[in-house]
C-alpha positions in Angstrom: 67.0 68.3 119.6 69.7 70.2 121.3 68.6 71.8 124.4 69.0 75.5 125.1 71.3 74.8 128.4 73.5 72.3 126.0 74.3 75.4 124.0 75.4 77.5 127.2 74.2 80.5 128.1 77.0 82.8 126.6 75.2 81.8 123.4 71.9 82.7 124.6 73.0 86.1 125.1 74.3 86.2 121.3 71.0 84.9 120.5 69.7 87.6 122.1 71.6 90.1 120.7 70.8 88.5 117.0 67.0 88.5 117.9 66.8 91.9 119.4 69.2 93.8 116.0 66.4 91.3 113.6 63.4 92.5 115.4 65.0 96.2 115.3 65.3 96.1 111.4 62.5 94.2 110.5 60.3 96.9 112.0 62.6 99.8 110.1 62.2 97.2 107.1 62.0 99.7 104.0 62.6 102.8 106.3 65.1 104.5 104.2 63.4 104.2 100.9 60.0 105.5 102.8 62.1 108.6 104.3 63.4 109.3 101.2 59.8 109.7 99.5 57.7 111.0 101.8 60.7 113.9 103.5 63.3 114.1 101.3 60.6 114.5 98.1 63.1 111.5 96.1 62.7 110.8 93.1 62.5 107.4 91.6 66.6 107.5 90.1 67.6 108.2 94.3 65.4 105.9 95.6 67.4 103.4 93.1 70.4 104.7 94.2 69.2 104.5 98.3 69.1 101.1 97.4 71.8 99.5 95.5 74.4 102.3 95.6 74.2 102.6 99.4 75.0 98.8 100.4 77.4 99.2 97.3 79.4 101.9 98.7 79.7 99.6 102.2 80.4 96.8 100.7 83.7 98.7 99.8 84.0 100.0 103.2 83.4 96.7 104.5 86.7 95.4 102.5 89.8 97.0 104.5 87.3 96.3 107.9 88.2 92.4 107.2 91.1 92.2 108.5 90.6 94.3 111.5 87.6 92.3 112.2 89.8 89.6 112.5 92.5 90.5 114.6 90.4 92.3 117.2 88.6 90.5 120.4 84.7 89.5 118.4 82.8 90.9 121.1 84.5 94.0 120.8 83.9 94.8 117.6 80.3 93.0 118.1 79.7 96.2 120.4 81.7 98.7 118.2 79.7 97.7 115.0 76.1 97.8 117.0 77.5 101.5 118.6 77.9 102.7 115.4 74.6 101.8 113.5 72.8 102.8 116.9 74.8 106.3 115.9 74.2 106.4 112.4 70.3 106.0 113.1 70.0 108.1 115.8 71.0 110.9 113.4 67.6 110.6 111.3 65.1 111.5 114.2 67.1 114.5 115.4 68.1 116.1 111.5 63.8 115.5 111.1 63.7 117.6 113.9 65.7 120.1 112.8 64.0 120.4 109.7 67.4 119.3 108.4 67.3 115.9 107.0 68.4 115.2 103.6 69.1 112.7 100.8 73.2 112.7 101.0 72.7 112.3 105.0 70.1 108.8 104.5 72.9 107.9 101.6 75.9 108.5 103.9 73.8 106.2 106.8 72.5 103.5 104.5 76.8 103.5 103.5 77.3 103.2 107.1 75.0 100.5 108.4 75.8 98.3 105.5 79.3 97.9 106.6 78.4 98.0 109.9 76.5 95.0 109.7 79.2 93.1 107.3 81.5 93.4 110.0 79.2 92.5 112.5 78.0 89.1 111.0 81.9 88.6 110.4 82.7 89.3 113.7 79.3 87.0 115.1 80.6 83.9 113.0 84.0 83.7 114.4 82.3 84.2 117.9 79.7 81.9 117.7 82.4 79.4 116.7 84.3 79.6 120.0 81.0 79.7 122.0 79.6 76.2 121.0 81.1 73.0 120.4 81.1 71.6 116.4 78.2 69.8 116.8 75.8 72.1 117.9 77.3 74.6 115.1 73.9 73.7 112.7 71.5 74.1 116.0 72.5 77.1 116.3 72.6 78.6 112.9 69.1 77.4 112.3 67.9 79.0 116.0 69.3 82.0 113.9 67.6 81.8 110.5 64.4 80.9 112.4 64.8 84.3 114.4 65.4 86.0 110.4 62.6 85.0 109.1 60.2 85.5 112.0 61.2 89.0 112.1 60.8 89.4 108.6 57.1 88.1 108.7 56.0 90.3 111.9 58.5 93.1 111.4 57.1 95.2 108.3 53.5 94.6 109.0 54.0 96.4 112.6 56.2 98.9 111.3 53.9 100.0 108.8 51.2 100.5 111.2 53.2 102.2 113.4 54.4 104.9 110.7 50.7 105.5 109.8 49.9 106.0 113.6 52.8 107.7 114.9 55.0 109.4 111.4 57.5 108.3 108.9 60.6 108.3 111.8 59.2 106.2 114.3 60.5 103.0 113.2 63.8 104.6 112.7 63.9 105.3 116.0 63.1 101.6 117.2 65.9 100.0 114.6 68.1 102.2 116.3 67.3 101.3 119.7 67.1 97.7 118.9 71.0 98.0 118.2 71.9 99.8 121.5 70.0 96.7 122.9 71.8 94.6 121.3 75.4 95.7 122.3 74.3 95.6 126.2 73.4 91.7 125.3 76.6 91.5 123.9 77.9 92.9 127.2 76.3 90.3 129.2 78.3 87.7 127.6 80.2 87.0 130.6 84.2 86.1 130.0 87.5 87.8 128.9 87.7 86.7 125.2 91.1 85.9 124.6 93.1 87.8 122.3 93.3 86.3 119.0 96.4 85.5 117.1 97.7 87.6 113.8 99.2 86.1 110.8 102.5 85.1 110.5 103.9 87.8 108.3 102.5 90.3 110.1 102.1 89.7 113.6 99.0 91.4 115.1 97.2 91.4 118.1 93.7 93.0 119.1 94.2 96.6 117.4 98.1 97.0 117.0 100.9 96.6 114.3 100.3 96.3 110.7 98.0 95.1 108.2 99.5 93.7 105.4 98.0 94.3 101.9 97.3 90.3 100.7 95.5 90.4 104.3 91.9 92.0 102.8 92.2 88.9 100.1 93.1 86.1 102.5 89.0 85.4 103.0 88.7 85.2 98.8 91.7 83.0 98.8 90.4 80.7 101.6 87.1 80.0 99.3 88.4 80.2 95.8 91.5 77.2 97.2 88.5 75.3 98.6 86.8 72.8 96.0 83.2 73.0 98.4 83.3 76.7 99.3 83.7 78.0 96.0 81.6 76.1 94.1 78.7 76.8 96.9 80.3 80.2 97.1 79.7 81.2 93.1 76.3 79.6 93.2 75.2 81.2 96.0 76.0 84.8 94.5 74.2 83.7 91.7 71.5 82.6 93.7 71.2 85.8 96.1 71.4 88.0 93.3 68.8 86.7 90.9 66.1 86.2 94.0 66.8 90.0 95.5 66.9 91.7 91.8 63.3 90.6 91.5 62.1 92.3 94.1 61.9 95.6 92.5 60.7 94.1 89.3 57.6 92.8 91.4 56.9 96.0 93.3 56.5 97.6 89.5 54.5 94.5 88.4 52.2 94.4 91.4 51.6 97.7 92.3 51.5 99.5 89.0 51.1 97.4 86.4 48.2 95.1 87.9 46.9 97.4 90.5 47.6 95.1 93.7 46.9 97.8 96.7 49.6 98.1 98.9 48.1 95.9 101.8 48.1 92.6 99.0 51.4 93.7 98.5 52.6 93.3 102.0 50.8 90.2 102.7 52.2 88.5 99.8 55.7 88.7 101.5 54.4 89.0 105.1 53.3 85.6 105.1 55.1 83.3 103.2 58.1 84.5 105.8 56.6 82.1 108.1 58.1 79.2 105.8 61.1 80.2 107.0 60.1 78.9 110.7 59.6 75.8 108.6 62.4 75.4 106.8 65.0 75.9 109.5 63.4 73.6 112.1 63.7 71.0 109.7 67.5 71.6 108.6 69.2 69.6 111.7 66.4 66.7 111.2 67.1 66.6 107.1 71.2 66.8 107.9 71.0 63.5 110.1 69.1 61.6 107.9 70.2 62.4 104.0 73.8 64.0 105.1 74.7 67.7 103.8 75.8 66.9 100.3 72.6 65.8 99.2 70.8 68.6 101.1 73.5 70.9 99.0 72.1 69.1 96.0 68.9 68.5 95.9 67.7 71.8 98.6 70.3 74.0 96.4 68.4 72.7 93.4 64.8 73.6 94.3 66.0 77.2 95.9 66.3 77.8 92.1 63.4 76.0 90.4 60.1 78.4 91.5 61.2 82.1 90.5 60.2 81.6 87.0 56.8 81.3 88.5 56.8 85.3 89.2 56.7 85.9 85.7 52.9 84.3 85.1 50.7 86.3 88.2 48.0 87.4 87.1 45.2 90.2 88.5 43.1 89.4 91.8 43.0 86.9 94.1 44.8 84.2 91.9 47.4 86.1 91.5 48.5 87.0 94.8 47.8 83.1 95.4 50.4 83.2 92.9 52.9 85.5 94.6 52.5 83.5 97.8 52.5 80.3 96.8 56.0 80.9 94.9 57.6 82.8 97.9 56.5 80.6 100.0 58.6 77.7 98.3 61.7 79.8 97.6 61.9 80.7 101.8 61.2 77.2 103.3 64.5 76.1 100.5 66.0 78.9 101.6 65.7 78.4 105.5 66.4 74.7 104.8 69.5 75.5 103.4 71.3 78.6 104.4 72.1 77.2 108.1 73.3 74.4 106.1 75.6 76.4 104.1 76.2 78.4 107.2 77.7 75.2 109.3 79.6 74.0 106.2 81.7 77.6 106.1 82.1 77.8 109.8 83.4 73.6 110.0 85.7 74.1 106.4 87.2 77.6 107.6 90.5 78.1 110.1 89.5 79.7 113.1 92.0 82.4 112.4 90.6 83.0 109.0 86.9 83.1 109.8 85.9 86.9 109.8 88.2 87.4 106.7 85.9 84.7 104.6 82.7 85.5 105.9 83.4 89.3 105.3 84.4 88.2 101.5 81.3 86.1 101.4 79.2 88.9 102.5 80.8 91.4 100.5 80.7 89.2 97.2 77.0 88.6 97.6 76.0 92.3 98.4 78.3 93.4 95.2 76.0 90.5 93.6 73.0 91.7 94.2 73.3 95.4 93.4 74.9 94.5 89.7 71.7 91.9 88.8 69.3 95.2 90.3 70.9 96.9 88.1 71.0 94.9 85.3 67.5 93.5 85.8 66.3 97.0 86.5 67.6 98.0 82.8 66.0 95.0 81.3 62.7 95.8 82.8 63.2 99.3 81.1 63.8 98.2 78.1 61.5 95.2 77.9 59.0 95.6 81.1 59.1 94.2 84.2 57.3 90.6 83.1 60.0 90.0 80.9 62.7 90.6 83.1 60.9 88.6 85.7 61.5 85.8 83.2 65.1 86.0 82.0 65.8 86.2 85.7 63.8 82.6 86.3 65.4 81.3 83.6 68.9 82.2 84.4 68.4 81.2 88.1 67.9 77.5 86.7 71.4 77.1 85.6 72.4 77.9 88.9 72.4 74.0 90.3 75.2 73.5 87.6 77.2 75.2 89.9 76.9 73.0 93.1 79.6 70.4 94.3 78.7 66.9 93.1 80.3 66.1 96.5 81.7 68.6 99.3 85.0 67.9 100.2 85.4 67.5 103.6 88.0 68.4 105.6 89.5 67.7 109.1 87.5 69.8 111.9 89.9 71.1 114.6 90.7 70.2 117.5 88.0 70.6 120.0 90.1 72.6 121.9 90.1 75.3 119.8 86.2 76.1 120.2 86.5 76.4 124.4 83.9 79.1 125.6 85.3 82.8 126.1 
């Protein structure tokens, strides 16, 4: 195993800055949504619409941020992005107060941090790629996912408590905290990041002269030209998108349907979460030994083969066995895998093209997942959730299909090129 001082302390700090932001939103996990019923008096359609139409509408934000991401120092707009969701938040507690807080204002925000965040993961890839050498590139995108998941299992529970102590804001308030945090980490990172070089057609440096228009495609045209990334790439929205439409069909099915209280409910997500410690400790170990195209393979594949097993819970105890014992083996593939996935785009991606292709990644997958909600969500109408949950498992195991029989692999750059800032 790597050790932490191998992996320098600029990254440290960027760790830091990941765990505090994860920490931040795993506590205001499902704040929005809980605002919008219990102050806002939503109904069901704009708590939908909080949901898929916000990250929607920031996914198409996000899309003219690429290439500004990319041209501008990383750290910068690290700072910028956390700035602005520490903004956007901050604007809940004090419209509460006022008396003045309203549905357009929490769609507006959930607009804003989605594209926030895009920009900020795009921004975080292309820095973490000049911070450590190649080798330790899958190190430290596992130390990342580990922090993900982690947050996610200990997050929500606390949260909740701490609404039903303390009122429906106060988790608001430490997500938006969590982001101030995270830019002073960010500002800790000791350094002068160099400025990074524009494209040829269009010279740019950090923040002046043109953008030209093929510019906001460049990241699509990196990962549709490359055999690997876009067959990983299409699978992967696929993927993403048939796992996170199911969680609404669920909620209906457990909490309505077969009368789960609301505790069973968290707990059936809480702790399968802690797979995800799991999963990602092993990717570096699993890499060494089987190499990344069977991991692609045959971890790809059984990411894809348990959802159908949503569709057969049953009442009681069994059933949230059920629940957690599905979950459980989607997270440790999925923990397994993404850092994986994550390494692979970072080592097949030009330096100067990184936060254009993860910004079309991102954006690709968030436009994925809000069209299966939807779709899935109209099913479930139609048919009921059960039978949704199904078509969903079944589609999801066509997905392998789509993986490379063999990921290309292509020349890594010069060392050089990945000297600490």
């Amino acid at each position: 195993m790597v050790g932490r001082s191998r992996l320098g302390r600029p990254f440290g700090w960027l760790w830091a800055s990941y765990a505090v932001s994860a920490y931040g939103s795993g506590l205001g996990f499902g704040a929005l949504p809980l605002i919008a019923v219990l102050v806002v008096h939503a109904g069901p359609a704009q708590v939908s619409a909080l949901s898929a139409v916000g990250p929607a509408m920031g996914a198409l934000i996000a899309v003219p941020l690429a290439p500004w991401v990319e041209f501008r120092r990383k750290r910068q707009v690290m700072i910028m992005m956390d700035l602005a969701r520490f903004a956007a938040m901050a604007t809940i507690p004090v419209a509460y107060a006022l008396g003045r807080l309203g549905f357009v204002q929490l769609l507006v925000i959930s607009a804003v941090v989605a594209a926030a965040k895009i920009a900020f993961n795009a921004a975080g890839g292309a820095h973490l790629k000049a911070l450590v050498r190649p080798d330790d590139l899958l190190v430290a995108n596992a130390r990342f996912e580990s922090t993900n998941w982690s947050s996610i299992a200990v997050g929500p529970p606390l949260g909740g408590a701490a609404i039903g102590l303390f009122g429906p804001v106060t988790t608001v308030v430490a997500d938006a905290l969590s982001y101030l945090l995270s830019a002073l980490c960010l500002t800790a990172i000791r350094g002068r990041e160099p400025a990074p070089r524009g494209p040829r057609e269009a010279p740019l440096t950090a923040g002046r002269g043109p953008v030209r228009a093929g510019a906001l495609l460049d990241g699509w045209r990196h990962i549709m030209g490359h055999p690997g990334l876009r067959s990983l790439y299409l699978n992967q929205l696929l993927v993403a998108g048939l796992i996170m439409a199911t969680e609404p069909l669920l909620a209906v099915l457990l909490l309505r349907r077969l009368g789960f209280p609301p505790w069973q409910y968290g707990l059936a997500f809480a702790v399968p979460c802690l797979g995800g410690l799991i999963g990602s400790r092993l990717a570096r170990r699993v890499v060494a030994r089987f190499g990344q195209d069977r991991v692609f393979r045959t971890v790809g594949t059984l990411r894809a083969v348990w959802l159908i097993g949503l569709a057969f819970v049953r009442p009681g105890v069994v059933g949230l066995v059920t629940v957690m014992a599905v979950e459980l083996a989607i997270i440790i593939n999925m923990s397994l895998y993404s850092p994986v996935l994550a390494t692979y785009r970072l080592e097949h991606t030009p330096a100067q093209l990184v936060a254009r292709t993860l910004s079309a990644w991102s954006i690709g997958q968030q436009a994925s997942v809000a069209v299966l909600t939807a779709l899935t969500g109209v099913l479930a109408d139609a048919t009921g959730p059960r039978t949704a949950l199904t078509v969903a498992g079944l589609l999801i195991l066509a997905t392998p299909l789509l993986l490379p029989r063999r990921a290309r692999t292509a020349p890594r750059e010069p060392e050089a090129s990945h000297g600490r800032s």
